[in-house]
Steps between C-alpha positions, in 0.01 A plus 500: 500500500693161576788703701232638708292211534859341636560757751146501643551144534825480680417853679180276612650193632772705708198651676330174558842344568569764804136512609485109554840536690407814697118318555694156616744675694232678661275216588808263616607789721192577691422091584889491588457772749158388620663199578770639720275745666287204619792336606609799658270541689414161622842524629426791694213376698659168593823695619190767719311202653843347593614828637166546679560143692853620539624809585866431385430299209565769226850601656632127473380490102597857458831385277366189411209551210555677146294738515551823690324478872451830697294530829353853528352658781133666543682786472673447204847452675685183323554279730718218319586517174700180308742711233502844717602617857145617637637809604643612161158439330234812601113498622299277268154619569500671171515171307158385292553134639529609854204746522265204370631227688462754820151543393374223352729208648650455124698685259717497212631726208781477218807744490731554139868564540660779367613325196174350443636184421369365875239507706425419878189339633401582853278267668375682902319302768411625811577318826240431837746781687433775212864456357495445114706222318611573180624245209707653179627309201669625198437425164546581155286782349270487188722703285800244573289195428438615137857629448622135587254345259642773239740295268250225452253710386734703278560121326142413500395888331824416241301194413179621469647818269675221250167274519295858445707607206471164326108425569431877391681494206331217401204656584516797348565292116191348595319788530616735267521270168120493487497852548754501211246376254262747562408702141505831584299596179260210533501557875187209507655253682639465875700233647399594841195625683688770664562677139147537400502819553775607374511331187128669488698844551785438230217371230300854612851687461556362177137567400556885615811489352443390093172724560736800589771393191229459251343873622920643482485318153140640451617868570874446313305417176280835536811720584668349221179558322486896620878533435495332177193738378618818658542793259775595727835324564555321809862328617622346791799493562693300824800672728741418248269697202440193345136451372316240671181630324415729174149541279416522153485893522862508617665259282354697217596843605907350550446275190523184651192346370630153375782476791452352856710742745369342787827485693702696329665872622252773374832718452592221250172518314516863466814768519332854548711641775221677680308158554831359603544732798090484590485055507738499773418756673164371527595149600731715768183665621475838303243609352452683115415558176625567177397557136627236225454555148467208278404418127289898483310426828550666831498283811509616888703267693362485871724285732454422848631246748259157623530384831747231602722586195505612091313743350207561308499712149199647336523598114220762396434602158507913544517544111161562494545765804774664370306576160197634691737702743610692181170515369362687808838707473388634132154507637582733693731718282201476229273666765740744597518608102152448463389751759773757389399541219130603583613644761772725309271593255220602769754725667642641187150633422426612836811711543437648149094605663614595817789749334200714329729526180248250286278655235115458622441241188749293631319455848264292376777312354743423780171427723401237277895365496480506848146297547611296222844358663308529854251288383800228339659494856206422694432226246890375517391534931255314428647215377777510655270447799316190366804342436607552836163293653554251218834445627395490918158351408539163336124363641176674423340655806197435394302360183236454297352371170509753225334466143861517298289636167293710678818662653674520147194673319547771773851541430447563086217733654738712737746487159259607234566903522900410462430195168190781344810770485740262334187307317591135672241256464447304814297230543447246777366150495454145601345365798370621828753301727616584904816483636606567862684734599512903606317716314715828494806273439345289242341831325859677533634171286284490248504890436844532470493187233249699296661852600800343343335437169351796448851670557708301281205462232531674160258767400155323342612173699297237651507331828320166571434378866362143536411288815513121476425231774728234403331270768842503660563865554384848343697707265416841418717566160527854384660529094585822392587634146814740631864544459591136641742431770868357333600114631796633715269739722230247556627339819613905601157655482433386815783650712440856701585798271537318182330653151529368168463811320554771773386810327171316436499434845585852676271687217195253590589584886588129557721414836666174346368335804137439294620148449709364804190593713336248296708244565544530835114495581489259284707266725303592790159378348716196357419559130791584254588695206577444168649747231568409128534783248743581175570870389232614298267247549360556793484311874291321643492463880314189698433518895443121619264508833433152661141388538350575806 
């Protein structure tokens, strides 16, 4: 700022420097020429009344005055001329001065050289015989005038610059060291008028600006928040792959709980080659992915470049995936075996009717084979089916409040012909409490939960179903006096396909899906399931709705 506060100042008394020179030059020239026009021309009218008393007055002064004399004719012919032969010169009657003097008794007019460093006034009278008298003098031209005054005022600018440089230096410490003290954070305080408003801008700028750092802080602590509580892991890494940034989730997975690798080269923290070819590439710009197992788990690596520069790696736990991946795999070889074999057995008999070769007593027979393992298939359908809503339907369409002992005495009801042939005692009680939920569903759950312990009950056993309000939720508990369920298949008895005892299970005409059905629906009304049993002693079975 002081440089160019200099320069405007010097830059500024050049101009006034040259227009004060050009101004006095101007002014001085103009009265200077005034004053020899007047002159001029007072010259020319004594000389004209002279010549008018006497007729040969102007040739005896011809060669005697300074100034250049010539006598023209009306016609323009010169007549006399003082510096030129009259013959060599041509017809003035073109000339400005002439033309006025001819018409109104009086003219004059101002002629440059070629150089432009003179210039020639004309002064015309006209005579009583109609001849013209014409005065010229020579002088120096405006443009000469200032280029003789040039050296003096190329000394008197020289001064000026040195006096401008000094008083504006001076000036300018003056100035600015006020300016100096100004607090830029405390912006309440102005040395000079002038900076009111600015000092009101930088105290609004700083205002803007700790209101915009404490909202970057604001949003830093919730990323670092979301990071930090993130089930997945989350690393940021910089151009060179070092990590400017890593969460909880991450340092776990690459057990680096109690280290800070901030800084430090991911490929240093850990050596699997595949993640040693996918970091750089990322911070290069290439996208990918890659699977990394560590410590039993199974993480997916996703890795994928960040504007500017670095790279950005996501850590998902797929352990979870992976097991349900087989799980639907050897769901669906069980259904594959489970519908060959009714299906096998169904054709079997069929081929053996439709040959002609079977004895009539074994019609009756193979029919009832038939409708028998017809009848299991729709059932295994069935379910199959329900599992497959359960699965695609995790909110109830629609619901209602349904009396949960109401709905169990029904069930015993619908199971009384299959207990009477086996002599089971069931017997239902409790209180009359509502849950919410679908009826069809919530029937199909509690059926197969009382199915089962009528299946896996001992002859002359008992069942017990009881309904309980807890005040926090409802629990319908169903004991049972059967065979018992061992401790290793308790957390099994739930998957698709899976039987305890599976001749019980196919002779009964049971699917092994009875109890996974229950679960699932379970988890769509938001109740749960619990199992405890021991061989031979029975097992007894609670389903845990919420109150409504």
């Amino acid at each position: 700022m002081k440089r160019k506060i200099n320069l405007y100042f010097c830059i500024l008394s050049v101009l006034a420097v040259l227009l004060t020179a050009l101004t006095v030059t101007g002014l001085l020239f103009n009265d200077h020429m005034r004053s020899i026009k007047s002159g001029l021309k007072n010259q020319a009218m004594y000389i004209a009344a002279a010549a008018d008393a006497d007729s040969g007055y102007i040739a005896r002064i011809l060669h005697t005055t300074p100034d250049r004399v010539t006598l023209i004719a009306p016609d323009g012919t010169v007549l006399l001329d003082s510096e030129a032969e009259p013959s060599a010169l041509g017809n003035h009657a073109d000339r400005p001065e002439f033309m006025q003097a001819v018409s109104a008794g009086y003219g004059e007019s101002t002629r440059a050289s070629a150089t432009l460093a003179q210039q020639t006034l004309y002064c015309a009278v006209r005579l009583q015989d109609g001849s013209v008298l014409r005065l010229g003098r020579t002088t120096d031209s405006i443009l000469a005038s200032f280029l003789s005054a040039l050296p003096v005022l190329l000394l008197c600018t020289a001064a000026i610059l040195i006096l401008t440089i000094v008083f504006s230096a001076m000036l300018t410490r003056r100035i600015v060291a006020p300016i100096n003290t100004i607090d830029l954070e405390n912006a309440d305080y102005t040395p000079y008028d002038e900076l009111a408003p600015l000092v009101e801008r930088i105290g609004s700028q700083n205002k803007k600006i700790r209101q915009q750092m404490d909202s970057l802080n604001e949003k830093e602590r919730e990323f670092t928040s979301l990071a930090d509580n993130m089930r997945e892991g989350f690393i940021m890494l910089n151009a060179r792959c070092e990590v400017l940034t890593a969460n909880k989730s991450a340092r776990r997975i690459l057990s680096l709980e109690d280290r800070d690798i901030s800084g430090r080269n991911l490929l240093e923290l850990n050596r699997d080659p595949e993640l040693s070819s996918l970091a750089p590439a990322a911070c290069s710009g290439k996208k990918g992915s890659m699977v990394l197992t560590m410590d039993g788990r199974t993480y997916r690596i996703y890795a994928g470049p960040v504007s500017g520069s670095g790279a950005v790696l996501l850590m998902l736990d797929s352990t979870e995936e992976i097991a349900r991946e087989q799980l639907r795999r050897e769901f669906s070889a069980n259904v594959s075996h489970e519908l060959k074999t009714p299906l096998t057995v169904i054709s079997g008999y069929a081929e053996l009717l439709r040959s002609g070769q079977t004895d009539p007593e074994n019609v009756a027979l193979f029919s009832e084979k038939i409708y028998s393992e017809t009848s299991r298939l729709i059932n295994l359908t069935d379910d199959i089916i329900k599992l497959s809503y359960l699965d695609e339907n995790r909110t109830l369409p629609r619901t209602e409040l349904i009396d949960l002992y109401q709905l169990t005495s029904e069930v015993a009801e619908s199971l009384e012909p299959k207990c009477r042939l086996r002599n089971i005692t069931f017997t239902v009680s409790g209180t009359h409490a509502s849950v919410r939920g679908l009826n069809p569903l919530t029937r199909e759950m509690v059926y197969n939960i009382c199915e089962n312990a009528v299946k896996y009950n001992v002859d002359n056993g008992r069942i017990d179903a009881a309904i309980t309000d807890t005040g926090s939720d409802i629990r319908l508990e169903v004991k049972d006096t059967g065979i018992g369920i061992p401790e290793k298949d308790l957390e099994r008895v739930f998957e698709r396909f899976y039987r305890v005892d599976k001749s019980r299970s196919k002779a009964s005409g049971g699917t092994g899906l009875g109890l996974s059905i229950v679960k699932h629906a379970a988890a769509v009304h938001h109740a749960r399931v619990k199992l405890s049993s021991a061989p031979g002693k029975g097992t007894t079975a609670v389903i845990i709705f919420p109150r409504p």
